[in-house]
C-alpha positions in Angstrom: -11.7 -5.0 45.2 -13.3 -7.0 42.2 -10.8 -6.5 38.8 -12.2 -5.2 35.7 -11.5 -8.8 34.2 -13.0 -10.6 37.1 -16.4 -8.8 36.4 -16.3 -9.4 33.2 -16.1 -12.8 33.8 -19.1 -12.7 36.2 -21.0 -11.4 33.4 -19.8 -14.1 31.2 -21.8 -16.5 33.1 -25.3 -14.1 32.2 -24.5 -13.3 28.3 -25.3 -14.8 25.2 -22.5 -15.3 23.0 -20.1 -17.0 25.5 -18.2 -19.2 23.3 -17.1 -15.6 21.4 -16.8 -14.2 24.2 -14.1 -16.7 25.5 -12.7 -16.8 22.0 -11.9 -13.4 21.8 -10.5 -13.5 25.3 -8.1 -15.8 24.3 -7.2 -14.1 20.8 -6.9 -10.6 22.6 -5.9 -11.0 25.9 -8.6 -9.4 27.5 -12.4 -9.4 27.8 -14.7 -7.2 25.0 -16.2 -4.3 26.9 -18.5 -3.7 23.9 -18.8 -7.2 22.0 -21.2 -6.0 19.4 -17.9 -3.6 18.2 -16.4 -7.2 17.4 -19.2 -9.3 16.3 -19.6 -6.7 13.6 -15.4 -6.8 12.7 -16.1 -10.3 12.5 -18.7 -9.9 9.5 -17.5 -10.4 5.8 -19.5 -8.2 3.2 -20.3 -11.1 1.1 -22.9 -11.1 4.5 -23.6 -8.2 6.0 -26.0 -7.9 9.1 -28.6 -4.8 10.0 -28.1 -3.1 12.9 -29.9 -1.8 15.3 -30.8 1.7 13.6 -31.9 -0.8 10.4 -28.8 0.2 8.1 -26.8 -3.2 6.8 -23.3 -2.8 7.4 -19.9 -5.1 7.3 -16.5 -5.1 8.9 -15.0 -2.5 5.3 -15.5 0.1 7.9 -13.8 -1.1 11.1 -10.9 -3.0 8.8 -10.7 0.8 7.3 -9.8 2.3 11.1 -7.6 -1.1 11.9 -5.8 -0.4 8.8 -4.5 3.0 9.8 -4.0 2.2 13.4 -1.6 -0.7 12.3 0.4 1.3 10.5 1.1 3.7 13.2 1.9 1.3 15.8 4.0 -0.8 13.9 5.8 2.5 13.0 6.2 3.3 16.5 7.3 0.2 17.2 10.4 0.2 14.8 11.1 3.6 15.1 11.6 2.6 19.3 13.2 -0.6 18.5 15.8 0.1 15.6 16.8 3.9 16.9 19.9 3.9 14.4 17.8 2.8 10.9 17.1 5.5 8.4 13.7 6.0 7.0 13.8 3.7 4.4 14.8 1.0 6.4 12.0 1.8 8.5 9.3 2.2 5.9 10.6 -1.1 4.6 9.9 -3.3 7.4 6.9 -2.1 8.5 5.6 -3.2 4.6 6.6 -6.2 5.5 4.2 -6.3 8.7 1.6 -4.7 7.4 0.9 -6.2 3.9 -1.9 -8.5 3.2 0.1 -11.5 2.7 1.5 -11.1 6.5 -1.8 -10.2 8.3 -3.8 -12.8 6.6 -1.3 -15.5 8.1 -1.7 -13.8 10.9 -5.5 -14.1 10.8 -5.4 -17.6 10.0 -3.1 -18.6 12.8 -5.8 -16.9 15.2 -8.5 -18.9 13.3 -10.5 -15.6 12.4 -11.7 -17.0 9.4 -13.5 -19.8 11.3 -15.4 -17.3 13.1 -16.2 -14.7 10.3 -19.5 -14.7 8.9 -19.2 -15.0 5.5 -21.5 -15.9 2.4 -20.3 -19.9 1.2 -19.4 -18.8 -2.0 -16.9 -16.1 -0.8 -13.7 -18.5 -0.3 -13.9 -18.3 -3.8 -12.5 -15.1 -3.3 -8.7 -14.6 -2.7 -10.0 -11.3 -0.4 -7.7 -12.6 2.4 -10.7 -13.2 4.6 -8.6 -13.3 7.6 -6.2 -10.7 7.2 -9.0 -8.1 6.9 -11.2 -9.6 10.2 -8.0 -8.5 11.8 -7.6 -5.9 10.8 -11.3 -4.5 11.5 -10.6 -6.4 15.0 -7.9 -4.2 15.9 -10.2 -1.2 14.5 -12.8 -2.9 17.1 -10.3 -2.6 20.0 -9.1 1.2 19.3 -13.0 2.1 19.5 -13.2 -0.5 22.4 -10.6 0.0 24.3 -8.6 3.0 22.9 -5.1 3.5 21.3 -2.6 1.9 24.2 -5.0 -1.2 24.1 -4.3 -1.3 20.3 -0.3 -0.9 20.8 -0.3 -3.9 23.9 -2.6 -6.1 21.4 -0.5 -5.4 18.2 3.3 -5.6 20.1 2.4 -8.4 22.0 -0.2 -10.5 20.1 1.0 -9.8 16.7 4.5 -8.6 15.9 6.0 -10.5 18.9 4.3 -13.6 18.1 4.2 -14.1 14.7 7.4 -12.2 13.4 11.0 -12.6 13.6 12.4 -8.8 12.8 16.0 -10.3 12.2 14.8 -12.6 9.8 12.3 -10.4 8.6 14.8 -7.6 7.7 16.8 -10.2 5.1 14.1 -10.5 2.7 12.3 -8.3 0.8 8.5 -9.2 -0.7 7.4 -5.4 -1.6 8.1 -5.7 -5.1 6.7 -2.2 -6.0 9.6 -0.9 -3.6 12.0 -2.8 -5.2 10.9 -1.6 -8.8 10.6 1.9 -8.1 14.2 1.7 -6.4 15.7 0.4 -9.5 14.0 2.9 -11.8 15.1 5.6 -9.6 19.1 3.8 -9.6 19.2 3.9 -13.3 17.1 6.9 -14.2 14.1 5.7 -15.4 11.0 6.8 -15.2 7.7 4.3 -14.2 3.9 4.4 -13.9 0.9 2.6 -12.4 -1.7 2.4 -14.9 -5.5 1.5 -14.2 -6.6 -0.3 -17.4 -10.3 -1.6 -16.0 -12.2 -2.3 -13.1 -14.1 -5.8 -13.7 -16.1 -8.0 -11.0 -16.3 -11.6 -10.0 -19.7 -13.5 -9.5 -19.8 -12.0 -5.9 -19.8 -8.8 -7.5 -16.5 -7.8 -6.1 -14.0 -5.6 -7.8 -11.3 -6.9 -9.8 -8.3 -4.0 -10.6 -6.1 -4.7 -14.1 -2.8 -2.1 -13.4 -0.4 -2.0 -16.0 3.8 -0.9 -15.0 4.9 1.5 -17.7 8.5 1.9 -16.9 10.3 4.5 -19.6 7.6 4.7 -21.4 7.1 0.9 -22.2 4.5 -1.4 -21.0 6.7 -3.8 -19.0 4.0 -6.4 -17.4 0.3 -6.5 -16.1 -1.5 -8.1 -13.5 -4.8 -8.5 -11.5 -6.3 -7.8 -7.9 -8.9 -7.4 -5.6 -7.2 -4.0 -4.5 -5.4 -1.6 -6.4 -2.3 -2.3 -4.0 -2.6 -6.1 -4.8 -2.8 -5.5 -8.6 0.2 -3.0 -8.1 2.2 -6.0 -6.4 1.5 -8.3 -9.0 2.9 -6.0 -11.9 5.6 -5.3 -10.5 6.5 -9.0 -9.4 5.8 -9.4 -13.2 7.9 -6.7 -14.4 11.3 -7.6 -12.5 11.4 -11.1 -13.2 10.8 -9.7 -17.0 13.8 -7.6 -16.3 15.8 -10.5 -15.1 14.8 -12.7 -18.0 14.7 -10.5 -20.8 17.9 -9.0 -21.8 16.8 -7.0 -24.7 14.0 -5.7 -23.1 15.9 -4.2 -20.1 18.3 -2.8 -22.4 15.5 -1.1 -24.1 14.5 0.4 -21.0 17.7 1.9 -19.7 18.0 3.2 -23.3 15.2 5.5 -22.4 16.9 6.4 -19.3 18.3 10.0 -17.9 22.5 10.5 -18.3 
């Protein structure tokens, strides 16, 4: 009996493409069954390609599906591997995993970006090329392949790879958590405000939030996603915390007894 993997091979030798082909092999552990799925996680929207049925697309769409299947395989992943953690514990960690930051060095350690098709001018563009290619490559693999394909890939190739959990666990980069924790240990309320949407030459997006917390604008800070700006304020507004005395005192005035 010929192996699925074998014949795959076999048509290796007959396809265009091979050097992706093999590239993907060796990123996923397994041969594509449906290589156009990743040719098209592979595009940037700075450069989008038309498809067959003559409608341009990107990888937004795949990196949209990736996104979500992540977040429940990583979540099934801690849940199985730390069975005495709370919730908050677990929630915590898999931010860690998940966020941009993590997954684009991810990316970049698989050399994704190398292979993305992307408009010149886009590097000019902290999007965290990358991180979102793998995303919509593990968006590729559940349409591909199918969930269990997704869990191997992301266990094996990703968490187990590129993470140390025990060291992972000691530090704590979600600075939004951390905010909204100690508002909610002293009583204090905080917001996420949207205070404009500008764009960049490539005509991407640029979010401004503002952190109000009791009331008082406590720091500001720009993204290409809302979640990015959100990070950035709130890295802003605890380091103002630490640093300004009279302005934390300010805030705790406002604070619930």
């Amino acid at each position: 009996m010929v192996l699925p993997d074998a014949i795959s091979l076999i048509k290796l030798l007959f396809i265009k493409d091979k050097e992706l082909y093999v590239y993907l092999h060796s990123v996923l552990g397994f041969y594509p069954r449906n290589i156009e799925l990743y040719r098209l996680a592979l595009v940037h929207r700075s450069k989008q390609v038309k498809l067959r049925d003559g409608q341009w697309a990107d990888n937004e769409r795949l990196e949209y599906l990736g996104d979500a299947v992540l977040d429940l395989v990583v979540a099934d992943f801690l849940y199985n591997a730390f069975p005495s953690h709370n919730e908050g514990f677990l929630t915590s960690t898999r931010a860690k995993i998940v966020q941009r930051e993590s997954l684009n060095r991810v990316g970049q350690a698989m050399r994704l970006e190398s292979h993305v098709q992307a408009a010149a001018h886009s590097n000019s563009h902290h999007s965290f090329i990358a991180g979102n290619a793998l995303e919509a490559i593990v968006g590729a693999i559940y349409l591909d392949r199918g969930y269990h394909a997704c869990h191997r890939f992301i266990t094996r190739r990703i968490i187990k790879e590129h993470f140390d959990i025990d060291e992972l666990i000691k530090v704590d980069p979600n600075y939004k958590s951390r905010l909204i924790e100690w508002t909610q240990k002293h009583r204090v309320s905080i917001d996420f405000e949207l205070v404009e949407t500008t764009y960049d030459k490539d005509n991407n997006p640029i979010f401004r939030t503002a952190v109000m917390i009791g009331g008082l604008f406590a720091a500001d800070d720009t993204g290409y996603s809302k979640k990015e700006s959100h990070q950035g304020a709130s890295r802003k507004a605890l380091e103002r915390l630490d640093s300004d005395i009279n302005f934390k005192q300010q805030v705790l005035s406002t604070g619930s007894a």
